[in-house]
N, CA, C and O of each residue as an XYZ file, in Angstrom:
352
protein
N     -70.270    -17.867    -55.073
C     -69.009    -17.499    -54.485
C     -68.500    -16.180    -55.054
O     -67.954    -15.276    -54.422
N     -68.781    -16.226    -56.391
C     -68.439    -14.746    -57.132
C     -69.188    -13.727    -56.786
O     -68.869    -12.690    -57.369
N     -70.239    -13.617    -55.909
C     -71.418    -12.870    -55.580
C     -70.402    -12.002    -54.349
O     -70.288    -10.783    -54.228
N     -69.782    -13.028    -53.574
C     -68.926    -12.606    -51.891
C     -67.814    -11.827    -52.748
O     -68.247    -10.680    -52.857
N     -66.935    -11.898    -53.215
C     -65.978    -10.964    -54.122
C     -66.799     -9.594    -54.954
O     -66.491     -8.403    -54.919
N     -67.427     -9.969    -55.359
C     -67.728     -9.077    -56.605
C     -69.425     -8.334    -56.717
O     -70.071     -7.830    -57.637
N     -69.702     -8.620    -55.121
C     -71.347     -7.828    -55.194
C     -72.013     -8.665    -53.936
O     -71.318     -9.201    -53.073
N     -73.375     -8.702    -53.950
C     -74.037     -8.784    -52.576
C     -73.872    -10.012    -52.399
O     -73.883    -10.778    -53.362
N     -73.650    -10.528    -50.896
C     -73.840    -11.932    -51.247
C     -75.181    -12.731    -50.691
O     -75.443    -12.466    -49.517
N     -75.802    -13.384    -51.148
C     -77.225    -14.129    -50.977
C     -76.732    -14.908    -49.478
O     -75.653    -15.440    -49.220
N     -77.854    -14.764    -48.695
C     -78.019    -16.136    -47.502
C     -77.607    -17.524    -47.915
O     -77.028    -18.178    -47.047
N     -77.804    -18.087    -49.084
C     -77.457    -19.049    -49.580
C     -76.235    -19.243    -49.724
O     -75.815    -20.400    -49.707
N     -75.531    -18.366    -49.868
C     -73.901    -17.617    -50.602
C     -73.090    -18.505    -49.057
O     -72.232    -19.365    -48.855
N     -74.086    -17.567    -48.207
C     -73.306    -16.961    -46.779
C     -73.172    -18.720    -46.163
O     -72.215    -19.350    -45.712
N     -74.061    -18.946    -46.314
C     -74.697    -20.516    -46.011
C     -73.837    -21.578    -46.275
O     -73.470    -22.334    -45.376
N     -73.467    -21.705    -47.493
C     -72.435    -22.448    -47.907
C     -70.725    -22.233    -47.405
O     -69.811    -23.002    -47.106
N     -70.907    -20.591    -47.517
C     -69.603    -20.776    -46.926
C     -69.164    -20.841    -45.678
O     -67.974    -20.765    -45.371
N     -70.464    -21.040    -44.582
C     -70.311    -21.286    -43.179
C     -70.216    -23.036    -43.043
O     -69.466    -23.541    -42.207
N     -70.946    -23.758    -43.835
C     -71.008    -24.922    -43.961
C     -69.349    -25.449    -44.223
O     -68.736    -25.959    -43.285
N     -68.845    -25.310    -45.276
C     -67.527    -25.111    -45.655
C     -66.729    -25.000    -44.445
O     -66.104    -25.999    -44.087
N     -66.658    -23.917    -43.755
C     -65.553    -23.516    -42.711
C     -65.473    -24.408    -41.216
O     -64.554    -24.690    -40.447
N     -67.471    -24.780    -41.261
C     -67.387    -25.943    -40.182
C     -66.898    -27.145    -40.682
O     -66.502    -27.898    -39.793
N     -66.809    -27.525    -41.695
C     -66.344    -28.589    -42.159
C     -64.775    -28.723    -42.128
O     -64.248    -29.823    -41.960
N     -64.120    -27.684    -42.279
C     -62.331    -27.134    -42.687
C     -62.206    -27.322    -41.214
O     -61.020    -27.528    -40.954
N     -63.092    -27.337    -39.940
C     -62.506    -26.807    -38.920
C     -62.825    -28.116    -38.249
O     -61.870    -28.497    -37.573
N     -63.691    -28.793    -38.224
C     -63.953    -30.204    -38.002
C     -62.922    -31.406    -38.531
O     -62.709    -32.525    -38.063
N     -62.472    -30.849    -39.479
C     -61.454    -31.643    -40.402
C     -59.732    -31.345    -38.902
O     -59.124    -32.181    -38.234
N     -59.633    -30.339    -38.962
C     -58.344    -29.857    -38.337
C     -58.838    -30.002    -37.029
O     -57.937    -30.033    -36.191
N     -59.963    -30.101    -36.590
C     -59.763    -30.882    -35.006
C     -59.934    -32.793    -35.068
O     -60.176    -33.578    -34.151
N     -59.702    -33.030    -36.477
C     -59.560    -34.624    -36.621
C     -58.712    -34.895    -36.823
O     -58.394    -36.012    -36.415
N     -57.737    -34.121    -37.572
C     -56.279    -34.121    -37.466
C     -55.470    -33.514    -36.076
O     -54.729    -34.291    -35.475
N     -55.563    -32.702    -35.792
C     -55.048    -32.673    -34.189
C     -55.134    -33.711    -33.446
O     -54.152    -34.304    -33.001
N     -56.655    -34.119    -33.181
C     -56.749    -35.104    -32.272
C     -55.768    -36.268    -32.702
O     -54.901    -36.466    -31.851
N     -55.684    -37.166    -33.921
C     -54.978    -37.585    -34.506
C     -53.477    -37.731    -34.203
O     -52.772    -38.654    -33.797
N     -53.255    -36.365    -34.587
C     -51.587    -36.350    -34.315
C     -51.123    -36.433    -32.334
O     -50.124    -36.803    -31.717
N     -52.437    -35.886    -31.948
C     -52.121    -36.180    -30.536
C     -51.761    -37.460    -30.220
O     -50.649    -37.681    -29.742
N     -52.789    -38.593    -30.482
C     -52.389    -39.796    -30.286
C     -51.106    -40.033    -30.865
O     -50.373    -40.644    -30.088
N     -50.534    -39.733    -32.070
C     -49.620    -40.554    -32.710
C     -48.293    -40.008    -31.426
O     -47.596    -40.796    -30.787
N     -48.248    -38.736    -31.343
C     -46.829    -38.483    -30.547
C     -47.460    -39.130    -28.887
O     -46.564    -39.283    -28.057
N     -48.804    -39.466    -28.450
C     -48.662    -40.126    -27.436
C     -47.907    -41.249    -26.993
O     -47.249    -41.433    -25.969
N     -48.274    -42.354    -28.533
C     -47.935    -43.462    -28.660
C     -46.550    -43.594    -29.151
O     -45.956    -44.652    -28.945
N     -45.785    -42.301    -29.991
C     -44.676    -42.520    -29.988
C     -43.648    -41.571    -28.429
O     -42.425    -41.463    -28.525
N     -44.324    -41.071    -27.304
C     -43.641    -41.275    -26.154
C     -43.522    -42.635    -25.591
O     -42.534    -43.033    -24.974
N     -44.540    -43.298    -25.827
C     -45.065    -44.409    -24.821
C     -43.555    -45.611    -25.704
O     -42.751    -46.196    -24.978
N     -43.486    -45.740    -27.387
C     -42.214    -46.126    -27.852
C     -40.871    -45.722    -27.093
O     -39.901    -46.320    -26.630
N     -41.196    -44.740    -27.174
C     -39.670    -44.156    -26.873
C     -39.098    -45.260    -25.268
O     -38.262    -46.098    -24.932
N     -40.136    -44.561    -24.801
C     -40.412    -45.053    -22.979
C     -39.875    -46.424    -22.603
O     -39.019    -46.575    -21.732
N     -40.504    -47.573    -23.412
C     -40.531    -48.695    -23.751
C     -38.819    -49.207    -24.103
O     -38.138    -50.050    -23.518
N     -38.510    -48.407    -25.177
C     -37.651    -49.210    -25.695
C     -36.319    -48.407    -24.860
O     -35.251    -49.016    -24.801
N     -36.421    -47.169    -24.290
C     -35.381    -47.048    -22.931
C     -35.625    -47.914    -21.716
O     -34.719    -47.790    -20.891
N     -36.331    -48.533    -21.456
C     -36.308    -49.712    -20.771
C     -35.990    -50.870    -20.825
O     -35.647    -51.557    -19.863
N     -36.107    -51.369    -22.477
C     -35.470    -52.332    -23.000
C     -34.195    -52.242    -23.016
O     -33.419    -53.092    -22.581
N     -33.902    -51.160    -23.539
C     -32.294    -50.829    -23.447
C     -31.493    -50.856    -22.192
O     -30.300    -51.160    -22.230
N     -32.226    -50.486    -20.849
C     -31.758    -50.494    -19.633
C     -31.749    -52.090    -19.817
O     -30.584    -52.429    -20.026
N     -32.783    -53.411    -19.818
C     -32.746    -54.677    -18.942
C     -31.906    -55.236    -20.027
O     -31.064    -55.985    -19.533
N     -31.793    -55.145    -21.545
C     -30.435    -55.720    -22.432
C     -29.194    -55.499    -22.048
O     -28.316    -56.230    -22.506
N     -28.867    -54.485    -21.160
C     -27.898    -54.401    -20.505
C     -27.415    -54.632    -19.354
O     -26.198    -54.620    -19.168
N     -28.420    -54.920    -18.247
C     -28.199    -55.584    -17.767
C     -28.113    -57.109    -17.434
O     -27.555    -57.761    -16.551
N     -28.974    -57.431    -18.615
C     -28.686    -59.162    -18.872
C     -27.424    -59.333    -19.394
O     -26.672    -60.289    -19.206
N     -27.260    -58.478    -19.973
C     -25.620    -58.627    -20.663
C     -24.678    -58.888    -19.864
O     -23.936    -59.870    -19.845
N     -24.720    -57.751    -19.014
C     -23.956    -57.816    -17.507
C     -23.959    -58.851    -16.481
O     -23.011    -58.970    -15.706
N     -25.011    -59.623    -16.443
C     -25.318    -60.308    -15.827
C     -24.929    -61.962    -16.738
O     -24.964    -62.928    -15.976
N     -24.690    -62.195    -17.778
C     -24.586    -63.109    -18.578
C     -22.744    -63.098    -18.923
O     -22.028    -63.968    -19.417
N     -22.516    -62.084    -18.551
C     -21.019    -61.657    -18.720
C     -20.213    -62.411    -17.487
O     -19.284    -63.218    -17.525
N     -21.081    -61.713    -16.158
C     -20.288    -61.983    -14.961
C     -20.004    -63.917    -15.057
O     -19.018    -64.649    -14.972
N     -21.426    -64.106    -15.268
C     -21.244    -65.630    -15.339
C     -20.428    -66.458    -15.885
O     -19.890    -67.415    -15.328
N     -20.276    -66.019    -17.311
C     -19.323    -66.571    -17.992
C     -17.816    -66.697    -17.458
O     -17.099    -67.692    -17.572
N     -17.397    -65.132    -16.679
C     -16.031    -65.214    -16.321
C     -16.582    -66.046    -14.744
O     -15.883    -67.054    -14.639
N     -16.905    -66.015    -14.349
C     -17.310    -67.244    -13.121
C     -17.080    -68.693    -13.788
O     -16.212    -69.519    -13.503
N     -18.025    -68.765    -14.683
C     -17.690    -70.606    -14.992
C     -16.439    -70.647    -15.590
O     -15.880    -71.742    -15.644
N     -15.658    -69.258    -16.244
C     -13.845    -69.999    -17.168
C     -12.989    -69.574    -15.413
O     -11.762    -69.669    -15.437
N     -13.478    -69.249    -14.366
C     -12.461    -69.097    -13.370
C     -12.309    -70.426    -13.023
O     -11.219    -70.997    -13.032
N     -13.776    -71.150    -12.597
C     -13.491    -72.369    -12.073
C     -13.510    -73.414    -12.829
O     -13.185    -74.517    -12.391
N     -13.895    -73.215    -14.079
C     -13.111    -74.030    -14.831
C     -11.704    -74.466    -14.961
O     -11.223    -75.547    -15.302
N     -11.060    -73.114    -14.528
C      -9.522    -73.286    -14.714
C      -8.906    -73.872    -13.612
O      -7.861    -74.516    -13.709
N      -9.851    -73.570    -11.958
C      -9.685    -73.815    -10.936
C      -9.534    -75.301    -11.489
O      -8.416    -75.808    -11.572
N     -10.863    -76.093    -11.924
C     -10.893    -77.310    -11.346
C     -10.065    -78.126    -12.195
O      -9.802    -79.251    -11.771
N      -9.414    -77.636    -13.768
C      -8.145    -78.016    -14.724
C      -6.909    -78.062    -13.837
O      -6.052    -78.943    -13.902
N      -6.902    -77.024    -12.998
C      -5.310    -76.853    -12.098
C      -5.376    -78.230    -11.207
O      -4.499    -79.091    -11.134
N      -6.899    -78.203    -10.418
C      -7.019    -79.861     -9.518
C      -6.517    -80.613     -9.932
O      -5.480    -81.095     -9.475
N      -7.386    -81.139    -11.454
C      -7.201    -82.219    -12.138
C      -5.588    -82.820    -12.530
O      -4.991    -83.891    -12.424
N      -5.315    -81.518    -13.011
C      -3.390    -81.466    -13.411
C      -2.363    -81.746    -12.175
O      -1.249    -82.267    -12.227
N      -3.271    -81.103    -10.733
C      -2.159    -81.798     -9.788
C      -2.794    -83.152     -9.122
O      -2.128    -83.699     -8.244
N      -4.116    -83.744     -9.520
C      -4.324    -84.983     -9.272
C      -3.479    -85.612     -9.995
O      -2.588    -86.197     -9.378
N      -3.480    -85.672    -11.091
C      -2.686    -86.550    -12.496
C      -0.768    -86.654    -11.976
O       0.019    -87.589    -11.826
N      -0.693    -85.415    -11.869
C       0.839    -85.210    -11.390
C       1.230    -85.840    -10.155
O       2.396    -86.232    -10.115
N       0.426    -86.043     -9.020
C       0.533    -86.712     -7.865
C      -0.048    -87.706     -7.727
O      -0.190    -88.034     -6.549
N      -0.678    -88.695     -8.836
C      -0.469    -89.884     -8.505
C       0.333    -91.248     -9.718
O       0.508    -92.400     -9.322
């Protein structure tokens, strides 16, 4: 390696450090590829859990309406009951 700095460098020299650079560069297309997947899979999260977020809200909504449905006629059928009781 001191040969490439400081004087001729041998085929052997040259050799190694081509070996080296395919290796550095093989490495960083294993990490790219890599990180590709990870932000794939964290769109595909994202994606997911804005959908979740859309149908939790609408179950909510939907679990809401009901409730004030069963205390309406609940109260409806308390008012019956109170003028059954009262009228007879």
């Amino acid at each position: 390696m001191l040969k490439a700095l400081f004087g001729t460098a041998e085929v052997s020299d040259v050799t190694q450090l081509h070996d080296l650079f395919d290796e550095l560069q093989s490495n960083q297309q294993n990490n790219v590829h890599s990180i590709d997947n990870q932000i794939t899979y964290i769109k595909k999260l994202d994606s997911d859990t804005s959908e979740n977020a859309e149908l939790i809200a609408n179950l909510s909504s939907v679990i809401r309406d009901n409730i004030i449905r069963s205390h309406d006629r609940f109260i409806q059928i308390t008012k019956s009951l109170l003028w059954l009781n009262l009228s007879v």
